[in-house]
Wavefront OBJ file of the C-alpha trace (Angstrom):
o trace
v 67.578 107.912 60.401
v 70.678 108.162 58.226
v 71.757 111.857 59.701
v 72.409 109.111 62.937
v 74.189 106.506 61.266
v 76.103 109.211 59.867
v 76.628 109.701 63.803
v 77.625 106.282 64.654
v 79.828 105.915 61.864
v 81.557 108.880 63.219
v 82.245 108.236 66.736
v 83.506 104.589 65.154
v 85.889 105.973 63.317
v 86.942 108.405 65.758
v 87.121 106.082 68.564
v 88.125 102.452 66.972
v 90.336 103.353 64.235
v 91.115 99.023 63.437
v 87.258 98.144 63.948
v 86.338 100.921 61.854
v 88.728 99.966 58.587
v 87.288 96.748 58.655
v 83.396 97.719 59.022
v 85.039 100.010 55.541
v 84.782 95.647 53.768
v 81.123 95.291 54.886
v 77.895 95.733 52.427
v 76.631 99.206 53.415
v 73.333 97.830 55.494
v 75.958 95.667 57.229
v 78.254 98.516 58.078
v 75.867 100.733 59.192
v 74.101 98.067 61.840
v 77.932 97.359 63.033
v 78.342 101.158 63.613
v 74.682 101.381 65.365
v 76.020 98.716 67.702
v 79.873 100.350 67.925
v 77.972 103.430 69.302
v 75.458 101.929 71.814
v 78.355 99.729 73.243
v 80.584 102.572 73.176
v 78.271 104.733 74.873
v 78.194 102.065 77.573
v 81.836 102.003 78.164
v 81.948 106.103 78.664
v 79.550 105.700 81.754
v 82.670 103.961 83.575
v 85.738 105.217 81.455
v 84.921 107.925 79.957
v 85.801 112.074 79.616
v 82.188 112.266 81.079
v 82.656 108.958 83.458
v 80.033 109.500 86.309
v 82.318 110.146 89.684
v 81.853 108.150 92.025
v 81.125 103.760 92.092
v 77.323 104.489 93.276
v 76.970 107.488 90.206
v 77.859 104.844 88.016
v 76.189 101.642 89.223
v 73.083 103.834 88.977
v 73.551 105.400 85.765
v 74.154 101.288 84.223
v 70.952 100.257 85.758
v 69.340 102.893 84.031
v 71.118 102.122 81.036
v 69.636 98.590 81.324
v 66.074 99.912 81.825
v 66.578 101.862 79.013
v 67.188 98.865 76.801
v 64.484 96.985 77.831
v 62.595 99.922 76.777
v 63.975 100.164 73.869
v 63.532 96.705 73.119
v 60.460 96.054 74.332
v 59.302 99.302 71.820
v 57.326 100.754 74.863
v 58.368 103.919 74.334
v 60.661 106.057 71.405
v 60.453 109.186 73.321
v 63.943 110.153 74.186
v 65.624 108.611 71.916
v 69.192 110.291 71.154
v 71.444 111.142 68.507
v 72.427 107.842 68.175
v 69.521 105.699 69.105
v 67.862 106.366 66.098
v 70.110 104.183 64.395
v 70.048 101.564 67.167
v 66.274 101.032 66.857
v 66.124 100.946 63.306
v 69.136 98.261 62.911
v 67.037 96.195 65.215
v 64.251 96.148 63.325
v 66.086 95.446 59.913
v 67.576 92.579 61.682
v 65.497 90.698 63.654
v 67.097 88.039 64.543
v 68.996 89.889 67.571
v 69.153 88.676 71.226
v 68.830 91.089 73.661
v 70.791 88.842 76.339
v 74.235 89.968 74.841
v 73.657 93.313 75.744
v 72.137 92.968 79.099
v 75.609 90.679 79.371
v 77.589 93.973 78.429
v 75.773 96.342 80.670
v 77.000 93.713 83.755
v 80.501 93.651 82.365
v 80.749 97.305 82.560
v 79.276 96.995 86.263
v 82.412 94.580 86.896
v 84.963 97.741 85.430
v 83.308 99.786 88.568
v 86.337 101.157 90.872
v 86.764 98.907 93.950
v 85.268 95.920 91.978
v 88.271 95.131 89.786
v 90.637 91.823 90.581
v 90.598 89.089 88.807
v 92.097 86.067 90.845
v 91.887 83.724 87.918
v 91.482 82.990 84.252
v 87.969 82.569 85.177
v 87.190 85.582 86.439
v 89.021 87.738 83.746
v 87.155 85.365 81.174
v 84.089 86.093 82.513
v 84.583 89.905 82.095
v 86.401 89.718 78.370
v 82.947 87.425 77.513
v 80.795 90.145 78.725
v 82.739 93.066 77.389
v 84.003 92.095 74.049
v 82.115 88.316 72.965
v 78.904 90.298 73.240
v 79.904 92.458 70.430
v 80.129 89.539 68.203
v 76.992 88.071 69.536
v 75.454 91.445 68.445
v 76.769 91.398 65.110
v 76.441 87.735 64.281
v 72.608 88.811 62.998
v 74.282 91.629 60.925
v 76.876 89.294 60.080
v 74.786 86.249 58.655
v 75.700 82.573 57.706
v 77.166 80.887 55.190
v 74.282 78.751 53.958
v 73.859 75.748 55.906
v 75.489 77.295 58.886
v 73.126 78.122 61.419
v 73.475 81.477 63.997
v 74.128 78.903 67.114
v 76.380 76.741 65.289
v 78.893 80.276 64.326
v 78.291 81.774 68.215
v 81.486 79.466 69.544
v 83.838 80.744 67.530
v 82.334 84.496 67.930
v 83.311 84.115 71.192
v 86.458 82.843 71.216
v 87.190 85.981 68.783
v 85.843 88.380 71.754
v 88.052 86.577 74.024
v 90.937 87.059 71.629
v 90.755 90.837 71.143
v 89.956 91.916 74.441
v 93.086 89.900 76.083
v 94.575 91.977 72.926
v 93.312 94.609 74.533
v 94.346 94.316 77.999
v 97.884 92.982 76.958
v 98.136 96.746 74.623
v 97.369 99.329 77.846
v 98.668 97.780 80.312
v 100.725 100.839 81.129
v 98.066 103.164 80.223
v 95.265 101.128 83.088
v 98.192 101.082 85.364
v 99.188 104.715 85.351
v 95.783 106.085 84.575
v 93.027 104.013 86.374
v 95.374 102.018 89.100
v 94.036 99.216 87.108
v 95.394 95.608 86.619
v 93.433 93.231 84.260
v 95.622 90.366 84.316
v 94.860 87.609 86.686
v 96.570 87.459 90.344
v 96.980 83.922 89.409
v 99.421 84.657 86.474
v 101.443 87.432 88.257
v 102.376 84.690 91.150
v 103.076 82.275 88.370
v 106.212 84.418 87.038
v 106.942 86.186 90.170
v 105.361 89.566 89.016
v 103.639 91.821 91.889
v 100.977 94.603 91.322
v 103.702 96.911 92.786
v 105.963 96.297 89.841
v 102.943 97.261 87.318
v 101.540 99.961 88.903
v 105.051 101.370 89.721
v 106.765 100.425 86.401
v 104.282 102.027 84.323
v 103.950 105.547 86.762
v 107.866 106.184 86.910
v 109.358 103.694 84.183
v 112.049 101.002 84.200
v 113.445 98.140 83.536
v 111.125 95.060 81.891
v 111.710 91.951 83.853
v 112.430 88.659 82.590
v 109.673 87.088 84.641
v 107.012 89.982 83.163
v 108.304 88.927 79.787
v 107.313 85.669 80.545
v 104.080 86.425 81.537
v 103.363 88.779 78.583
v 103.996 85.737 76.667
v 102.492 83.189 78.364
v 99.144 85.861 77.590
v 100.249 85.824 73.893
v 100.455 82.634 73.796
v 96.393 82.582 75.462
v 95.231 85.436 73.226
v 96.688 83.397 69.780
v 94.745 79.917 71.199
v 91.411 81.652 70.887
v 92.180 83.696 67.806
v 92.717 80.334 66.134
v 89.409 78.804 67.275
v 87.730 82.089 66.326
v 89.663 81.302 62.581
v 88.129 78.500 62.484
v 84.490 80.163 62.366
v 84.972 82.360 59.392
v 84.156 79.934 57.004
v 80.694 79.953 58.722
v 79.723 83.759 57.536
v 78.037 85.451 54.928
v 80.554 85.428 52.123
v 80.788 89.689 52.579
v 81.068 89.429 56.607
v 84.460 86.675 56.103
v 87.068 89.690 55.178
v 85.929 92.374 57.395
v 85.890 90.037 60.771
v 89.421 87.967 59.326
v 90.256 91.695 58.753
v 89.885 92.468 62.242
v 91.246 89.305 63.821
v 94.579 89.898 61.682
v 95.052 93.377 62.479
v 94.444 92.631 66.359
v 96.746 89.797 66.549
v 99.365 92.218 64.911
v 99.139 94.376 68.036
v 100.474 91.257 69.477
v 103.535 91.047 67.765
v 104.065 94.765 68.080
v 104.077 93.810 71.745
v 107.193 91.538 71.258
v 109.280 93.497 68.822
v 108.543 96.146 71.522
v 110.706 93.987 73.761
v 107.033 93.632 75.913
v 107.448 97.072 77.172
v 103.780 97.975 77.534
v 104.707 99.931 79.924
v 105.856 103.083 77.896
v 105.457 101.828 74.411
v 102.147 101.474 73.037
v 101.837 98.836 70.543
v 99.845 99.634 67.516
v 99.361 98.874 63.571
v 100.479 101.919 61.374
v 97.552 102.678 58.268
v 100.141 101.024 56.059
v 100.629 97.680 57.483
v 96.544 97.639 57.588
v 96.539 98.252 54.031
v 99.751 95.806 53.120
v 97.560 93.351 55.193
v 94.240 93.557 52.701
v 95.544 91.619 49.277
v 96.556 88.561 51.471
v 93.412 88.407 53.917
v 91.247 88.910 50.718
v 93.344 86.196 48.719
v 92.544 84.010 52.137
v 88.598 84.850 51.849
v 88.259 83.711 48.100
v 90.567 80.115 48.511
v 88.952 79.228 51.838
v 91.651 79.206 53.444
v 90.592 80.262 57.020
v 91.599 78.336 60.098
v 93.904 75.902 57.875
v 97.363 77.385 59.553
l 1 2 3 4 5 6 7 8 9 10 11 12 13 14 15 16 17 18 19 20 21 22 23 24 25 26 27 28 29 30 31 32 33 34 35 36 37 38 39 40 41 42 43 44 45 46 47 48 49 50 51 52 53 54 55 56 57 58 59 60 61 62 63 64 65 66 67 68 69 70 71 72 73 74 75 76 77 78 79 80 81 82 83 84 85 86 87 88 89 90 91 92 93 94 95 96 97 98 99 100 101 102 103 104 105 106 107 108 109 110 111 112 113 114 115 116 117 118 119 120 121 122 123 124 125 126 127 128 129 130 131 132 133 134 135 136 137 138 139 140 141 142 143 144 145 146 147 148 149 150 151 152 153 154 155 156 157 158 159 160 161 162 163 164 165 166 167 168 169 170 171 172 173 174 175 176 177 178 179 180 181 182 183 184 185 186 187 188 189 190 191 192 193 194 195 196 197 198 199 200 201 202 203 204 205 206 207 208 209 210 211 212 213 214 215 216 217 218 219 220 221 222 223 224 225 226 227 228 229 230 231 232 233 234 235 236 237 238 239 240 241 242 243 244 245 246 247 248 249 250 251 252 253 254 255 256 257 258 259 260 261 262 263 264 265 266 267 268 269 270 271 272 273 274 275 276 277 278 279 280 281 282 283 284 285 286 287 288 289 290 291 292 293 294 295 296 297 298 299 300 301 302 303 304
């Protein structure tokens, strides 16, 4: 069991470099459920983005439904034969912490079924909120378990602002590779809705980020009109940190700071996502720990 926690810690820190620093704040039965979880959702993600991505939209609309079969299994403890590298871990952090929903993952499995080829425009806020619950708000579902309360606090009465901090760092997310969708995948996240608000057409992205060129004013305005989104729902998610376990409130303000850093990286990159990839260097992470720990100990969450 630990040789694959050992394994999920490693393709954490391989593959989410911010995620991982802060699971480094955690209690170590704490960070080793987070990285169990990392690595199952992870694992997810590579069926439809990955080195290894199945080929074609039926490949990988089968291999997910037998990903979801395979939880239930899992889940259900019907059957341990099989089990991977990294499942190991999985199955043990579910039974050290009981109190885990299995609906959060089924919800992940479908958001990965809406990142199928063919299958992704978002007309509306709606539609993109429905993926960045399923894809990221999940995660913090998962963990909220691992997590724990403050005492009085009760799981459902934290899962509101868990979400909203989902929401938050997956428009972080989308806002950070835009370029890097466009180029690579022919894929464009943000709603159709927005782009006809500031006059900004899918040929623009898709062209701007393949051969380069000028940022215009009205995709400025959009990529702020998103910061402005993403910054609403990191402050509601603020607002829940209070609610943890005294030893989950740096780690998760940890990673909610660092995130919304991306987002100012964004600006001071003039909102060229398009060839600059906004990210934060090891030593603003580190600058950033006195002050977020100084915030844990006063209470001072969600009072900006």
């Amino acid at each position: 069991v630990s040789e694959s926690y050992e394994e999920c810690k490693s393709l954490t820190a391989e593959y989410a470099k911010t995620f991982y620093l802060a699971t480094l704040a955690m209690e170590d039965a704490k960070a080793r459920a987070t990285w169990a979880i990392y690595a199952w959702c992870r694992r997810v993600d590579e069926i439809v983005d990955g080195d290894t991505a199945a080929q074609t939209p039926e490949e990988m609309q089968a291999m997910l439904d037998e990903w979801m079969d395979r939880l239930d299994r899992m889940w259900g403890g019907q059957s341990r034969q099989g089990l991977d590298k990294y499942d190991i871990a999985f199955v043990d952090m579910l039974q050290k912490f009981p109190g885990s929903d299995i609906e959060p993952y089924r919800d992940m499995v479908k958001g990965m079924m809406m990142d199928i080829p063919d299958k992704v425009v978002y007309r509306s806020w709606d539609d993109l909120y429905l993926y960045c619950y399923r894809v990221a708000s999940t995660v913090g579902l998962m963990t909220l378990p691992v997590m724990g309360t403050a005492p009085g606090v009760t799981l459902e009465q934290a899962k509101d602002p868990a979400v909203a901090l989902g929401i938050a760092l997956q428009i972080t997310n989308i806002l950070r590779d835009v370029g890097e969708d466009a180029r690579d995948r022919g894929r464009i996240y943000l709603p159709v809705e927005d782009l006809e608000r500031f006059g900004v057409t899918e040929d623009y992205i898709l062209k701007t980020a393949r051969e380069g060129g000028e940022v215009s004013d009205g995709y400025r305005k959009l990529m702020q009109f998103e910061i402005d989104r993403a910054l609403s729902y990191y402050a509601q998610a603020e607002k829940g940190i209070p609610m943890l376990s005294s030893g989950a409130q740096l780690p998760v303000g940890l990673a909610a700071e660092l995130y919304k850093e991306i987002l100012d990286q964004i600006v001071e990159n003039g909102y060229d996502n398009f060839a600059k990839r906004a990210y934060v260097s090891k030593e603003r992470k580190l600058l950033s720990l006195p002050a977020l720990w100084l915030k844990t100990v006063t209470g001072g969450w969600g009072k900006d």
